[in-house]
Backbone as JSON, one array per atom type, in Angstrom:
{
  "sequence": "XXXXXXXXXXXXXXXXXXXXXXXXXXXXXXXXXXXXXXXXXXXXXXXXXXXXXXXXXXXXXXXXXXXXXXXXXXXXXXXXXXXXXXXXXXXXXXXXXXXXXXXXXXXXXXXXXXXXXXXXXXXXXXXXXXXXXXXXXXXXXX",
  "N": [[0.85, -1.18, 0.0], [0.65, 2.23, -0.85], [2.13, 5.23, 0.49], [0.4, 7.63, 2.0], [-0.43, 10.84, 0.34], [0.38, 14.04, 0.68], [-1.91, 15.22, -1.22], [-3.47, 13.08, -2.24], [-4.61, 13.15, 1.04], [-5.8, 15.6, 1.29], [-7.68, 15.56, -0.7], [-9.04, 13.15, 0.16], [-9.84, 14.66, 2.48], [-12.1, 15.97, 1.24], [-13.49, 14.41, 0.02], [-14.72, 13.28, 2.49], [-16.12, 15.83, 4.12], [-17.89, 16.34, 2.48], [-19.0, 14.43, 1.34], [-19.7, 12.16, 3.35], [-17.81, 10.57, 3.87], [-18.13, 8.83, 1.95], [-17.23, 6.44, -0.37], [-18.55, 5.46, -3.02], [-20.64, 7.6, -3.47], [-18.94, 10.05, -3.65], [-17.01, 9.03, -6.21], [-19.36, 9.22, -7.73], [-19.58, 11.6, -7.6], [-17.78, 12.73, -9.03], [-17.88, 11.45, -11.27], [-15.98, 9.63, -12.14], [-14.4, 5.72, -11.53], [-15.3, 3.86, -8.37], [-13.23, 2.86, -7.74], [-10.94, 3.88, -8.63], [-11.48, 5.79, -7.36], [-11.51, 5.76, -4.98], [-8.49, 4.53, -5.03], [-7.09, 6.9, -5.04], [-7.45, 8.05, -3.03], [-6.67, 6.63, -1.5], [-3.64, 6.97, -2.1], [-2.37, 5.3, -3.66], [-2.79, 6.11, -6.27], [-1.78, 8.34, -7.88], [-3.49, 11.46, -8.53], [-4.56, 13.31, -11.5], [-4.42, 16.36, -12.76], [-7.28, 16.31, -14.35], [-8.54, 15.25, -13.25], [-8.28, 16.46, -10.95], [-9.34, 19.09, -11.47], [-12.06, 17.98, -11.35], [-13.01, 17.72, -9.39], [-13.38, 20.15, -7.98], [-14.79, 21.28, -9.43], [-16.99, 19.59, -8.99], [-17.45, 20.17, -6.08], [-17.57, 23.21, -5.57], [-17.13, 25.08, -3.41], [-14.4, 24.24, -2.81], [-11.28, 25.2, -2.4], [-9.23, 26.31, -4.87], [-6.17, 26.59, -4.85], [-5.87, 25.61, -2.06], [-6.67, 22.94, -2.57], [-4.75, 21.64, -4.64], [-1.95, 23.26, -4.12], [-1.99, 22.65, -0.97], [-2.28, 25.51, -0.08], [-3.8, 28.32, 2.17], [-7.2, 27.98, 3.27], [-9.32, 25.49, 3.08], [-12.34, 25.84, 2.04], [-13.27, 28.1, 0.09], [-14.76, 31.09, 0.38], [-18.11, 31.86, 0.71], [-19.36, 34.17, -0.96], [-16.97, 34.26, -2.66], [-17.9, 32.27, -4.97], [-18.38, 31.79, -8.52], [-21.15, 32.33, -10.94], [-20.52, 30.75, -12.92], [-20.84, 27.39, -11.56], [-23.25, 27.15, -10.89], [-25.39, 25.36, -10.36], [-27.35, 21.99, -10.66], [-26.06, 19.8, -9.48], [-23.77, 21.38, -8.23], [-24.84, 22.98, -6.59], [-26.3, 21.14, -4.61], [-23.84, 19.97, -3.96], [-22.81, 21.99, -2.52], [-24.87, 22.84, -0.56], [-24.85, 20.08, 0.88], [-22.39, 20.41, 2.19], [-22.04, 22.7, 3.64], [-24.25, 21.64, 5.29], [-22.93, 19.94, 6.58], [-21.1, 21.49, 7.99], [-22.82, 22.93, 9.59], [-23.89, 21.62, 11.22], [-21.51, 20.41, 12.75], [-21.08, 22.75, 14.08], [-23.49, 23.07, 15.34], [-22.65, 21.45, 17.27], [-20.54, 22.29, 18.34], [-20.96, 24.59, 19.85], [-23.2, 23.81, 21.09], [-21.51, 22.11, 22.75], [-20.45, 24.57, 23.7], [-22.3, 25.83, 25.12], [-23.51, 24.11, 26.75], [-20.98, 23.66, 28.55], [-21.08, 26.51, 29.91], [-23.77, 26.22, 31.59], [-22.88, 24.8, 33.43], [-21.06, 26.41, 34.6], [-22.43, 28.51, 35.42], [-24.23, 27.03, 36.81], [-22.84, 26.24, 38.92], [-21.7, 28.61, 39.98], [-24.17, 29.86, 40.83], [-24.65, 27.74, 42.74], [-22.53, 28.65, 44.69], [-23.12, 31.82, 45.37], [-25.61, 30.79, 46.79], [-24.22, 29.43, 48.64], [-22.87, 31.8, 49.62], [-25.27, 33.61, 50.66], [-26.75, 31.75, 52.63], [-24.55, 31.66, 54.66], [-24.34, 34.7, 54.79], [-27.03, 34.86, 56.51], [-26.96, 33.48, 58.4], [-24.74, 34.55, 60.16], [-25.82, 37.16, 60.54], [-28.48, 36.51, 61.53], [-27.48, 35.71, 64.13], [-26.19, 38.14, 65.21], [-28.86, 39.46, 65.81]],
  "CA": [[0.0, 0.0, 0.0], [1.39, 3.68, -1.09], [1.7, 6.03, 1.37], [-0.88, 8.91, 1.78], [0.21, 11.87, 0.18], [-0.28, 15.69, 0.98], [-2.73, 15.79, -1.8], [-4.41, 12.37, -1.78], [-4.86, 13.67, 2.07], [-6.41, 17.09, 0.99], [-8.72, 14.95, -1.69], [-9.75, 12.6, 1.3], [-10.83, 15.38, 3.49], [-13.42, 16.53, 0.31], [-14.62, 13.26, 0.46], [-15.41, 13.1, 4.22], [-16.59, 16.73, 4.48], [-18.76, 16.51, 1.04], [-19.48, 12.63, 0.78], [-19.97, 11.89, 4.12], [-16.61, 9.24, 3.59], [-18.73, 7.75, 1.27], [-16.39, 6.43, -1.55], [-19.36, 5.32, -4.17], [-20.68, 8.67, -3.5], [-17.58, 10.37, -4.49], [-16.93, 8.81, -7.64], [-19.87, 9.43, -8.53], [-20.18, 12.73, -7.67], [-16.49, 12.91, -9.72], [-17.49, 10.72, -12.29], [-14.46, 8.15, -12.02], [-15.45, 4.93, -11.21], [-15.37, 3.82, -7.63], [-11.88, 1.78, -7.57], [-10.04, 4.96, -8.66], [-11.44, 7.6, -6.34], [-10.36, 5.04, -3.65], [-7.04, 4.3, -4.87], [-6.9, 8.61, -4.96], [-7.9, 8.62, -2.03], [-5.42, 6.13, -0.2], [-2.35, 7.29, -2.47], [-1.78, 4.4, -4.72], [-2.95, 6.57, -7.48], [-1.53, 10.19, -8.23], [-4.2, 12.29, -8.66], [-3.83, 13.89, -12.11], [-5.12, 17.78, -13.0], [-8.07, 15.74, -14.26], [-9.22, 14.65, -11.6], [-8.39, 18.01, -9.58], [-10.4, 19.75, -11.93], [-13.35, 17.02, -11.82], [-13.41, 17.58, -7.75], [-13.17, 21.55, -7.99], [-16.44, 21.44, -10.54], [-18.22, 18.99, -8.1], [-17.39, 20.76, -5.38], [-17.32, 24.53, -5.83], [-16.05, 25.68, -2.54], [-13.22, 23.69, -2.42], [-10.13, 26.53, -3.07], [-8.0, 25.5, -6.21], [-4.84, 26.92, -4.42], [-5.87, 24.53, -1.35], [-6.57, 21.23, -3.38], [-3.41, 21.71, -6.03], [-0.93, 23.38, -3.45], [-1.98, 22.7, 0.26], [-2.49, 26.63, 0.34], [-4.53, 28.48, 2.76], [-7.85, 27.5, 3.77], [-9.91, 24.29, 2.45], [-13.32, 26.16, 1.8], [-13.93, 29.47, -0.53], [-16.4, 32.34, 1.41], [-19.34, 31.91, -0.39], [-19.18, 35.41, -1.94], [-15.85, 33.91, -4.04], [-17.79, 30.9, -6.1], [-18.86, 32.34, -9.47], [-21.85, 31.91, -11.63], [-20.92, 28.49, -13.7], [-20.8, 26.9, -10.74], [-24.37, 27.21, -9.98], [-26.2, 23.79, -11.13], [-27.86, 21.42, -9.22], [-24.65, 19.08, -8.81], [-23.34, 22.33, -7.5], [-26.05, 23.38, -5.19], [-26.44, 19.86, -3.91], [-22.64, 19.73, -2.7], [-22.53, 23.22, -1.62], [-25.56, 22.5, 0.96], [-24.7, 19.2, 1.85], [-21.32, 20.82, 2.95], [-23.24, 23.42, 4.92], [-25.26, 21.15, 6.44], [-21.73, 19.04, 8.03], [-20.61, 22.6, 8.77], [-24.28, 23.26, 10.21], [-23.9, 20.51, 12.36], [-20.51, 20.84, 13.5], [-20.49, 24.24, 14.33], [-24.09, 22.77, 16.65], [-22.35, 20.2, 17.89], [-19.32, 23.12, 19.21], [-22.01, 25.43, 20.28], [-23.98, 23.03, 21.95], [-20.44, 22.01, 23.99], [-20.04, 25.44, 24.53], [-23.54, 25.75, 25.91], [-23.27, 23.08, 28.09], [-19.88, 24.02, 29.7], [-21.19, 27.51, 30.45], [-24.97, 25.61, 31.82], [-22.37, 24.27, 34.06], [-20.21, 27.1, 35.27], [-23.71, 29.14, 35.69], [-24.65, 26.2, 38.06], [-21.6, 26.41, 40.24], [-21.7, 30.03, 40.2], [-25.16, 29.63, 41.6], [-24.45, 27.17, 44.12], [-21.96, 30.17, 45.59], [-24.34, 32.45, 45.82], [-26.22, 30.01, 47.94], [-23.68, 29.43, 50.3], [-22.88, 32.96, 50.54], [-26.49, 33.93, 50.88], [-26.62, 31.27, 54.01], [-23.34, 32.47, 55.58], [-24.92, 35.89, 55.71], [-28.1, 35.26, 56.73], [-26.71, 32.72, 59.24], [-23.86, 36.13, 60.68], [-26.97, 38.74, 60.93], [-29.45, 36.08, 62.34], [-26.83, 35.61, 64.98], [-26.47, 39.37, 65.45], [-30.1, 40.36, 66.29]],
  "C": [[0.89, 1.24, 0.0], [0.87, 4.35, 0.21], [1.11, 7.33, 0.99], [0.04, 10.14, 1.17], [-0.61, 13.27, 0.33], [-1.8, 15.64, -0.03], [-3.47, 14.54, -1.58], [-5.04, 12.58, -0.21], [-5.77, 14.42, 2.04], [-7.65, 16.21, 0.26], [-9.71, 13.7, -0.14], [-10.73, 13.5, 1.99], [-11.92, 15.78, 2.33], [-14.12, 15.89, 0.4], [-15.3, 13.14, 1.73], [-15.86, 14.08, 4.4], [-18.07, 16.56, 3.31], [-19.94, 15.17, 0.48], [-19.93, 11.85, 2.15], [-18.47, 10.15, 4.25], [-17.02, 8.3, 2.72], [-18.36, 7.62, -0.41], [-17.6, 6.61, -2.86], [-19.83, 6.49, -4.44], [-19.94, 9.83, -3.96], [-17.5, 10.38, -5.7], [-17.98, 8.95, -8.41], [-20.14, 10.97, -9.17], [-18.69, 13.97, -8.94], [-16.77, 12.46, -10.97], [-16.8, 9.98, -12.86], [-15.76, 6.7, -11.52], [-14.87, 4.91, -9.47], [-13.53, 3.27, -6.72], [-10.91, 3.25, -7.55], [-10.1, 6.29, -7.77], [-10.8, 6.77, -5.22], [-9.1, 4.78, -3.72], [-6.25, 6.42, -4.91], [-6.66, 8.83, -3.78], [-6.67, 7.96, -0.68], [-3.79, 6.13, -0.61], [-2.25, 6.05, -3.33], [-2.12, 4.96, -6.08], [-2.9, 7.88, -7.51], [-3.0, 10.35, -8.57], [-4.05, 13.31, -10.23], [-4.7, 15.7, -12.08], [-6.81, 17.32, -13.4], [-9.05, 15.87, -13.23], [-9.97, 15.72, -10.68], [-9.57, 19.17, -10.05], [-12.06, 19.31, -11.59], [-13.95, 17.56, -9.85], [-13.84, 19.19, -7.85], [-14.91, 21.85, -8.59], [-17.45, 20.63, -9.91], [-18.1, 19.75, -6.77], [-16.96, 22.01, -5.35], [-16.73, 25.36, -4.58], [-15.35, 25.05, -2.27], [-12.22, 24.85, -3.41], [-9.27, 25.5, -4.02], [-7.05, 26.03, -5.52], [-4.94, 25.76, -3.06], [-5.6, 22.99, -1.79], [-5.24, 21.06, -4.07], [-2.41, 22.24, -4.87], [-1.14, 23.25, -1.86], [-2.31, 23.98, 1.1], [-3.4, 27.33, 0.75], [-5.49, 27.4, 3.13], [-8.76, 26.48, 3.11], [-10.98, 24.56, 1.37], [-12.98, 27.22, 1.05], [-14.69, 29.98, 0.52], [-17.38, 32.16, -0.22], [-19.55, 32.99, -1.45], [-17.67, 35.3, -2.99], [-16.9, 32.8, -5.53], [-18.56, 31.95, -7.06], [-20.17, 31.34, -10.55], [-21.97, 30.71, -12.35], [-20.7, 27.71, -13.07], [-22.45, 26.72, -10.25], [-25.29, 26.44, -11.01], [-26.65, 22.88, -10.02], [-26.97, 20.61, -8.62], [-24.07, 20.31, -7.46], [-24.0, 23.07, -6.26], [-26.1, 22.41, -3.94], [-25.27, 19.9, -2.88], [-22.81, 20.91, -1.87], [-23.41, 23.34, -0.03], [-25.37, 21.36, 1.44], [-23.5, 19.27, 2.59], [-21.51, 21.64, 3.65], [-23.59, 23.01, 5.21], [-23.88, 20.06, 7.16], [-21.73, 20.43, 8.7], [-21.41, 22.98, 10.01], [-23.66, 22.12, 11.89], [-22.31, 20.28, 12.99], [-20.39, 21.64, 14.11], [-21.73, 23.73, 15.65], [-23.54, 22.14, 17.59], [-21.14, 21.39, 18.73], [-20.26, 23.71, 20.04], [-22.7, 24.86, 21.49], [-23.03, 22.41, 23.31], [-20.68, 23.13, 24.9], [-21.24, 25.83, 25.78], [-23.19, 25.17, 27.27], [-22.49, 23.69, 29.58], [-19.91, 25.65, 30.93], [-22.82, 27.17, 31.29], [-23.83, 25.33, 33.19], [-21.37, 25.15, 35.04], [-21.48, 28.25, 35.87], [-23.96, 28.21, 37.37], [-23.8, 26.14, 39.4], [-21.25, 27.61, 40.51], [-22.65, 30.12, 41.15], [-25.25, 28.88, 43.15], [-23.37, 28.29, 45.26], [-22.48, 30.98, 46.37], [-25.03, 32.16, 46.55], [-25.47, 29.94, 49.24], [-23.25, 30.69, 50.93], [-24.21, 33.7, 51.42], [-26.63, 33.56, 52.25], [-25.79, 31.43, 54.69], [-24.22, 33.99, 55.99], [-25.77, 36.12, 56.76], [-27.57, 34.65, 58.5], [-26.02, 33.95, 60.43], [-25.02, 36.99, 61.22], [-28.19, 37.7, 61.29], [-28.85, 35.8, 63.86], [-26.54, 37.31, 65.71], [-27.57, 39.88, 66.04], [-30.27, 39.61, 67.91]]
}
């Protein structure tokens, strides 16, 4: 087995953000057959411009300076993808990659929630025991 390379790496993560890791899905959504997006995908098969192009046009926010050189950030801002990009292939990926994002970003959110549900609660319990310290001091007082 070849080892992974920077770019079969980079082409993996499209698949798992876009495809849900789901090879058949992939190739199809590439148009290769199924054997070759997987051997893409685990390095036994360079990747050619092909290809890079074929992923770029199924997936419209994936950055061509990311996929081809490792550079910057993975995604485009939505206000970069241009007009011949907008088809239903193209629609399709673009929200089913918003909807991982969607759900990642709940899934942080919903941590962060939590952890502050939780520092609220022990804040609260404070307040309690100071509350009963006082009352306890100035019921002793009168």
């Amino acid at each position: 087995m070849a080892k992974k390379t920077d770019l079969s790496l980079r082409i993996s993560k499209v698949r798992a953000m876009f495809c849900g890791d789901d090879n058949r899905k992939f190739a199809l959504e590439l148009g290769i057959s199924e054997q070759l997006a997987s051997s893409i995908c685990t390095g036994n098969k360079p990747a050619g411009d092909g290809t890079l192009n074929k992923v770029l046009n199924a997936f419209p926010r994936v950055s061509k300076a990311w996929l081809f050189l490792g550079e910057g950030d993975m995604l485009r801002p939505e206000s970069t993808l241009n007009a011949n990009h907008v088809g239903n292939a193209a629609i399709g990926n673009s929200v089913s990659g918003d909807i991982v994002q969607v759900e990642n970003k709940h899934k942080q959110e919903k941590s962060d929630v939590d952890r502050l549900i939780t520092l609220l609660e022990n804040k609260d319990r404070q307040i309690d025991r100071l509350i009963a310290l006082l009352e306890e001091r100035y019921s002793k007082a009168e």
